[in-house]
Every structure is written in structure tokens, then in C-alpha cells.
PLY file of the C-alpha trace (Angstrom):
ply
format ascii 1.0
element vertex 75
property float x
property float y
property float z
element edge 74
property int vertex1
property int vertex2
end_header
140.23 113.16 106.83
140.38 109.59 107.65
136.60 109.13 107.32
136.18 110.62 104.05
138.54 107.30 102.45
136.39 104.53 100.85
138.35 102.05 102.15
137.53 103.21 106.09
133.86 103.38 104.96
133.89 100.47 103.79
135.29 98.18 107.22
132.69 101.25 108.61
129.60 99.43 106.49
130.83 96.10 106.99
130.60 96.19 110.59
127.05 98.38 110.41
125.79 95.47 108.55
127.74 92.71 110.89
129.62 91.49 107.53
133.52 90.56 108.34
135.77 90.64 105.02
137.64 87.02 107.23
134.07 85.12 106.55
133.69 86.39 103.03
134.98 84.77 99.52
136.86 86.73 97.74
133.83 86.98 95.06
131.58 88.24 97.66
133.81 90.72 98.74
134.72 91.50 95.44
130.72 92.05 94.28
129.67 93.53 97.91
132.27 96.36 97.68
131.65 96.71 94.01
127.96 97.91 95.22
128.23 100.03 98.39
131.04 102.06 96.44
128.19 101.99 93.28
125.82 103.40 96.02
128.16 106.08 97.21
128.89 107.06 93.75
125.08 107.79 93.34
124.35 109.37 96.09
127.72 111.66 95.12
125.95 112.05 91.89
123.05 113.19 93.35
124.77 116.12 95.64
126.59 117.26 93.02
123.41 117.45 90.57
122.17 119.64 93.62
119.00 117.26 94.56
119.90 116.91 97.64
120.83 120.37 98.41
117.80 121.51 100.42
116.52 119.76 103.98
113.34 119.06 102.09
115.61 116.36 99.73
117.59 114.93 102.50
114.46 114.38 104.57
113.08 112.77 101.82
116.49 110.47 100.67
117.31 109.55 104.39
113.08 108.47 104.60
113.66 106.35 101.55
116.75 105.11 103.00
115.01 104.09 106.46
111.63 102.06 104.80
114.26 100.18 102.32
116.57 98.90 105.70
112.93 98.44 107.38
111.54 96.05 104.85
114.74 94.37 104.53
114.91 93.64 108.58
111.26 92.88 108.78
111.83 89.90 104.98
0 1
1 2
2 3
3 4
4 5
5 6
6 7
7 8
8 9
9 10
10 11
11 12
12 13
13 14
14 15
15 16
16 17
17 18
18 19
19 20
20 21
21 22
22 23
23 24
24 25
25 26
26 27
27 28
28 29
29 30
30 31
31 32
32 33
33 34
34 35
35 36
36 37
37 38
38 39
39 40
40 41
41 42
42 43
43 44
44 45
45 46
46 47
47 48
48 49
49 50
50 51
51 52
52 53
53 54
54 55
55 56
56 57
57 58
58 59
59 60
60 61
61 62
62 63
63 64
64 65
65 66
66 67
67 68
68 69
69 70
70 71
71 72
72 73
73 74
């Protein structure tokens, strides 16, 4: 399962976010990776705690998730 590797996620955020590794320093690639795999760690953490086992909780995450990328589009 191709898409479940970190490393295909990762080129997958990069181009969400219209990032190319090519125009990056190495320290910027080295400190932007270090946090999207921080933020898939916690949101691993969070499924396996079971908080985001119910539609309720994943409504609610994927709202918080929306109003954060908002407000950063709209600074």
C-alpha cells in the first residue's frame, strides 16, 4: 500500500501545499518534514487513544483542521 509510506505522503503534502523539495535548503526540508511526520504521529496517537473513533470526533478534528488552513490562507 503505496499510499500508506511516509515518504509518498510526504511528495503528496508537498505538492498540496505547492512546496518542491528542488527549491528547498536542506534545513527547510529537514525541519518541514520533521513536522508533517510530528503531525501524523499525533493524529496516529489520537486514533489509537480511540478519540477519533466516532463520526462525532472526526467531524470535529477535520472542522478544526479546515478553520486552521482558513486563517492561514486568509493571514
Amino acid at each position: 500500500m503505496e499510499d500508506l509510506n511516509i515518504e509518498y505522503q510526504w511528495l503528496f503534502y508537498l505538492n498540496k501545499v505547492g512546496l518542491m523539495q528542488s527549491d528547498m535548503p536542506p534545513q527547510q526540508i529537514k525541519e518541514t518534514k520533521r513536522a508533517f511526520v510530528a503531525g501524523l504521529s499525533q493524529s496516529f496517537v489520537l486514533l489509537i487513544e480511540g478519540k477519533l473513533q466516532d463520526e462525532n470526533s472526526l467531524d470535529t478534528f477535520n472542522k478544526s483542521i479546515q478553520e486552521f488552513w482558513i486563517k492561514e490562507l486568509n493571514s
